[in-house]
Structures are given as structure tokens and as C-alpha cells.
C-alpha positions in Angstrom: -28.2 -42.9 2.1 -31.0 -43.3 5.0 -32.6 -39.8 5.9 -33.4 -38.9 9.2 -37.2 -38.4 10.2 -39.5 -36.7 12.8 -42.4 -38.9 13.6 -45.3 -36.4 14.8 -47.6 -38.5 17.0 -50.5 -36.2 18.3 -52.7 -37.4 21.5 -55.7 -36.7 23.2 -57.7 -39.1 25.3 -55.3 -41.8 24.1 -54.3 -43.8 26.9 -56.2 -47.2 25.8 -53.1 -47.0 22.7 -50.5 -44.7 23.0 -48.4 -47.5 24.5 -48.7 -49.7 21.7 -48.2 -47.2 19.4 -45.3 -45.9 20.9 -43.6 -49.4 21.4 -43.9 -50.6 17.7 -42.8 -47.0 16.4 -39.4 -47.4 18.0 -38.7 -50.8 17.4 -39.3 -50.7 13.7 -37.1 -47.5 13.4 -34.7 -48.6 15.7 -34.6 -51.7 13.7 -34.4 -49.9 10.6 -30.8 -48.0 11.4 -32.4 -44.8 10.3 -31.9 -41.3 12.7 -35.2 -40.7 13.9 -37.4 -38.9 16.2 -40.4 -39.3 17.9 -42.4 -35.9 18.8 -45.5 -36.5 20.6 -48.1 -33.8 21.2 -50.6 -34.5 23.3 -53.4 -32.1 24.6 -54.0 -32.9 28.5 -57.4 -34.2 29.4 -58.6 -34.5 33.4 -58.3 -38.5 34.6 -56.5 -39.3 31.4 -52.9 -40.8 31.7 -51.7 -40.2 28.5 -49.2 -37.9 29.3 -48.2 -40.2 32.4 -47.5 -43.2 29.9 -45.4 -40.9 27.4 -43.4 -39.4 30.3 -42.4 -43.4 31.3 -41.5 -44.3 28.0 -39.5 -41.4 27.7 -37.2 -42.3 30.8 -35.6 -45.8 28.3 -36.3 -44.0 24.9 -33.9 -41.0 24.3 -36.0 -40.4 20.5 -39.1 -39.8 22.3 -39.6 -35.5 22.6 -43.0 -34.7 24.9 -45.2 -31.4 23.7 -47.8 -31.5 26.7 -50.3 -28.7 26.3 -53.4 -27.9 28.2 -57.2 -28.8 27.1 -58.2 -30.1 23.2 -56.6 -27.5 21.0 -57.1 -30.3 17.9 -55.0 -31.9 15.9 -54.5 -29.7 13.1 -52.2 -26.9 15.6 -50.6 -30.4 17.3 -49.4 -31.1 14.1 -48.2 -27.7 13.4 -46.6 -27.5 17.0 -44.7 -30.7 16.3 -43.3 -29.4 12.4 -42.3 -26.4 14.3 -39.6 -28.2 17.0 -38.6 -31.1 14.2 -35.4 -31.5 13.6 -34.5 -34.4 10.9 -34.4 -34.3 7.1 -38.6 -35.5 7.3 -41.6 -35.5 8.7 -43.8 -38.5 9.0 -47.7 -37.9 10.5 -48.7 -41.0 11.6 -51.7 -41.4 14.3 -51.6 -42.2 18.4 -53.5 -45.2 17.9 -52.6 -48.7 16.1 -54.5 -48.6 12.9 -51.4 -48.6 10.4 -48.5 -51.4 10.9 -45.4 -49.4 11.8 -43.3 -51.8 9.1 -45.7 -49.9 6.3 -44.2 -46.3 8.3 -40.5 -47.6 7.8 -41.6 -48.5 3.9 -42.8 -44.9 3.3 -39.5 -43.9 4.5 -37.4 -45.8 1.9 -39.1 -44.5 -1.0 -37.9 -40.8 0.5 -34.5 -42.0 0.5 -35.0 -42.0 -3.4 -35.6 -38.2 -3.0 -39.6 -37.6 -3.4 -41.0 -34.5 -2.0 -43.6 -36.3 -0.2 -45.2 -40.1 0.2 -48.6 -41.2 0.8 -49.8 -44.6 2.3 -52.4 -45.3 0.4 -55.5 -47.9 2.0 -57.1 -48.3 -1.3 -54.5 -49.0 -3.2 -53.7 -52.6 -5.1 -52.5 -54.9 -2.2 -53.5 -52.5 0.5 -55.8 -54.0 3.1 -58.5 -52.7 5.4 -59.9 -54.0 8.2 -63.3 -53.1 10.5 -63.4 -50.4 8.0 -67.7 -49.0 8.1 -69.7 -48.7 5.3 -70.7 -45.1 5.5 -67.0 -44.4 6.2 -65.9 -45.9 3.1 -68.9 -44.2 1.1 -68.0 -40.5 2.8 -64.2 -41.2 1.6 -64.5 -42.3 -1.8 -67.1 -39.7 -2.5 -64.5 -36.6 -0.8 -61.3 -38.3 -2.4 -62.7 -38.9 -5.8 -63.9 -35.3 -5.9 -60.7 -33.8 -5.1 -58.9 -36.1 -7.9 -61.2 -34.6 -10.3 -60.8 -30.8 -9.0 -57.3 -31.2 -8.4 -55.9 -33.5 -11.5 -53.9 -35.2 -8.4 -53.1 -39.0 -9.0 -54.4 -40.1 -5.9 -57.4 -42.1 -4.5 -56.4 -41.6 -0.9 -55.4 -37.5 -0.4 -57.3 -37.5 2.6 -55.2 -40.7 4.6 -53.9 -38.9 7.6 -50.4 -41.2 7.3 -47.9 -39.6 4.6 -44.3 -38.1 4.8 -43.3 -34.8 3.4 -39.5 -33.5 3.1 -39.3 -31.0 6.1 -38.2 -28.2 4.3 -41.4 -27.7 2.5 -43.9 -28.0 5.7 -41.7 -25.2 7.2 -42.5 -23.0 4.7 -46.1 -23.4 4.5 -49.4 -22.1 5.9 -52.1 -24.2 7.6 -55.6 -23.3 9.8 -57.3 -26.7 10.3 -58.1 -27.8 13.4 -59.1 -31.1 13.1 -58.4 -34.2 10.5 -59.1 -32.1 7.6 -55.3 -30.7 7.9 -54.7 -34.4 6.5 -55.9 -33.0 3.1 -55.0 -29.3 3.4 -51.8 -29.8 3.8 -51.0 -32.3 0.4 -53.6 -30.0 -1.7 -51.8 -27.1 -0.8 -48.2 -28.1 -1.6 -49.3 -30.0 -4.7 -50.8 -26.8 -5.9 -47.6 -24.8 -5.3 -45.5 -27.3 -7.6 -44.6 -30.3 -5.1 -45.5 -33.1 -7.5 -43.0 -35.5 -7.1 -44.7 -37.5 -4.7 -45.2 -42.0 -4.8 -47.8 -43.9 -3.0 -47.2 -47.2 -1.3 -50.1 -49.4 -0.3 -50.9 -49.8 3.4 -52.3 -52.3 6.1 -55.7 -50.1 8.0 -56.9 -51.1 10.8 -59.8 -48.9 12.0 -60.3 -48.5 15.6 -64.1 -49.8 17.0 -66.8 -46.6 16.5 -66.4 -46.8 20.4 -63.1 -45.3 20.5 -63.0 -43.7 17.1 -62.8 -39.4 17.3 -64.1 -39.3 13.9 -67.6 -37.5 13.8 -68.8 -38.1 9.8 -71.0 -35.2 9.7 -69.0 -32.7 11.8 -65.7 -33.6 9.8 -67.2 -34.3 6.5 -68.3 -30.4 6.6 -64.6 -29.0 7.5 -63.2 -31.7 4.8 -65.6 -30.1 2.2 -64.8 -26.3 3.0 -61.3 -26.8 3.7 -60.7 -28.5 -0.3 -62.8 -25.8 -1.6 -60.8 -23.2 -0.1 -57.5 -25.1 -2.3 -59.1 -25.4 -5.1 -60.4 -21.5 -5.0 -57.4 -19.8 -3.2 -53.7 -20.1 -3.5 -51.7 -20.4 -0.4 -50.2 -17.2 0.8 
């Protein structure tokens, strides 16, 4: 049996992709005869059109649901916001831009109709492919991920990929703070550390955006990746 899925999209500044994005998401899952939803959460910018681009889609696309919200309140409470008004069986974070190929999206989903807790796409797995990927990038991930494998015991090279899909019950009923791409870890550390272990990776196509258009600081999010797995490996979550 196909389960149904909420497709959390956050947005800011997004204008140059959203479109795109949008587009492939609902033709794959339209494609795939799966219920589905598409929540987008986009914090409003001045002379962005974002919103504006959403809001057409949403006049021919009944799954689309619009969160607007004023000024950059970061990802981490847009993907909270969007776990809070989901309605289907799961929740799949995926990104506003066009780095992962929405077919890869639609295979994540299959291996939750086999009843995992939670499935990771995984861009350093056998088979997976990267593309435009930068070197200090790659060094900065491999040192944070193989860390956490070692504190954590977790069979995973690729925690910190921001694309994974989680049973909807058990985001519910947890607690996150991040407000920016760290959330991508805190939120798999945290439920792998309550008991949600029953979890499969499937290898994925990455295409990284130019360092133009990327909203990935190194430094500034390589400090809140390292304080925020610290504070799962020391604390339990309330």
C-alpha cells in the first residue's frame, strides 16, 4: 500500500528555482499515484517574487499549501511550521532549489511503504553521484559526518544530507531549536537516540547550486553543526 506524504519545501530568496522545483515535485508524485502534499514555507524578502510564483502555481495545483511569513525566521522554525499543518502518513524535507532529482524523492518514498521509521538519501553512498560539489565542502562534511558516526554508533555517512523522510508521527512528537541547516542533523540524531532505528538509505543524484546562489556559510554553519551534535550526544531530548 502507497502512503501519503507532506513534502516541506522551505524558501527564502528563491525565486531564480522555486519554479523548477515546484514543477518536477508534482509531476513525479503526481506520476507516482501516491496522496501527497506539497507545503511550502517561505519567509518574505522585499523585491523577491517568490511568494508571487508559489501563489500562481497554486491556482492549477490543488497539493500545493502556502506558509508565507514575514522577514528570515530560518529554516530550522520553516521546517517546524510546515510538520505542524502536515497532514499525510510522512514527511519528506527536501530543498527549494534543484539540487536532488525529484525521481530519487519518489524512491525514498517506496522504501517507507515497507514500513521504516525514517529514510535518508544518501550522496556518498555506492552509486550516488555529485556534481559542482567544492572541495572544502566535501572536506567540512566528511570530517562533521564521520565524527557523528563515531559518537553516535549510527550507520550513516551522510546524517547531515538535508533530504530524508521521517514517519509523521514521530516528528510530531519531538523537540527541535535550530534555526538554520543544522536541524538537518538534530533532527535524525535526536530520534535515533530515542530508539528510531529502523531507518534505510538510498543513494542519491546532488547537484550543488554555484557558490553564487548557495546560503551555505561554512564557517557560520560549521559552528551551529558542531554545537548542535554535541548537544545530542550530551543531552537527551526532553
Amino acid at each position: 500500500m502507497k502512503i501519503s506524504v507532506s513534502i516541506i519545501v522551505p524558501a527564502y530568496k528563491e525565486e531564480l528555482f522555486i519554479k523548477n522545483a515546484i514543477e518536477g515535485l508534482l509531476t513525479v508524485f503526481r506520476d507516482s499515484n501516491r496522496e501527497f502534499e506539497i507545503i511550502t514555507v517561505i519567509d518574505e524578502a522585499p523585491n523577491d517574487k517568490t511568494l508571487e510564483i508559489i501563489q500562481d502555481l497554486e491556482k492549477t495545483a490543488k497539493e500545493i499549501i502556502i506558509v508565507s511569513r514575514k522577514g528570515k525566521k530560518g529554516i530550522g522554525s520553516a521546517i517546524r511550521d510546515g510538520i505542524k499543518i502536515s497532514t499525510k502518513d510522512t514527511i519528506l524535507i527536501t530543498t527549494a532549489e534543484i539540487s536532488e532529482d525529484p525521481s530519487d524523492l519518489a524512491k525514498m518514498l517506496e522504501k517507507m511503504d515497507d514500513g521504516h521509521d525514517m529514510v535518508f538519501g544518501n550522496r556518498f553512498y555506492k552509486n550516488a553521484k555529485r556534481e559542482r560539489y567544492a572541495l572544502k565542502k566535501y572536506l567540512g562534511n566528511r570530517l562533521c559526518n564521520y565524527t557523528i558516526k563515531i559518537l553516535f554508533g549510527i550507520k550513516s555517512n551522510d546524517i547531515t544530507n538535508g533530504v530524508k523522510v521521517y514517519r509523521s508521527q514521530i516528528l510530531k512528537s519531538m523537540h527541535t531549536s535550530s534555526y538554520g541547516f543544522e536541524i538537518f542533523a538534530e533532527i535524525p540524531l535526536k530520534l535515533y537516540k530515542k530508539g528510531f532505528r529502523n531507518f534505510v538509505e538510498i543513494p542519491i543524484t546532488h547537484k550543488a547550486r554555484s557558490e553564487m546562489y548557495s546560503k551555505f556559510n561554512l564557517i557560520k554553519e560549521g559552528k551551529r553543526f558542531f554545537l548542535t551534535v554535541l548537544k545530542c550526544y550530551l543531552f537527551n531530548d526532553k
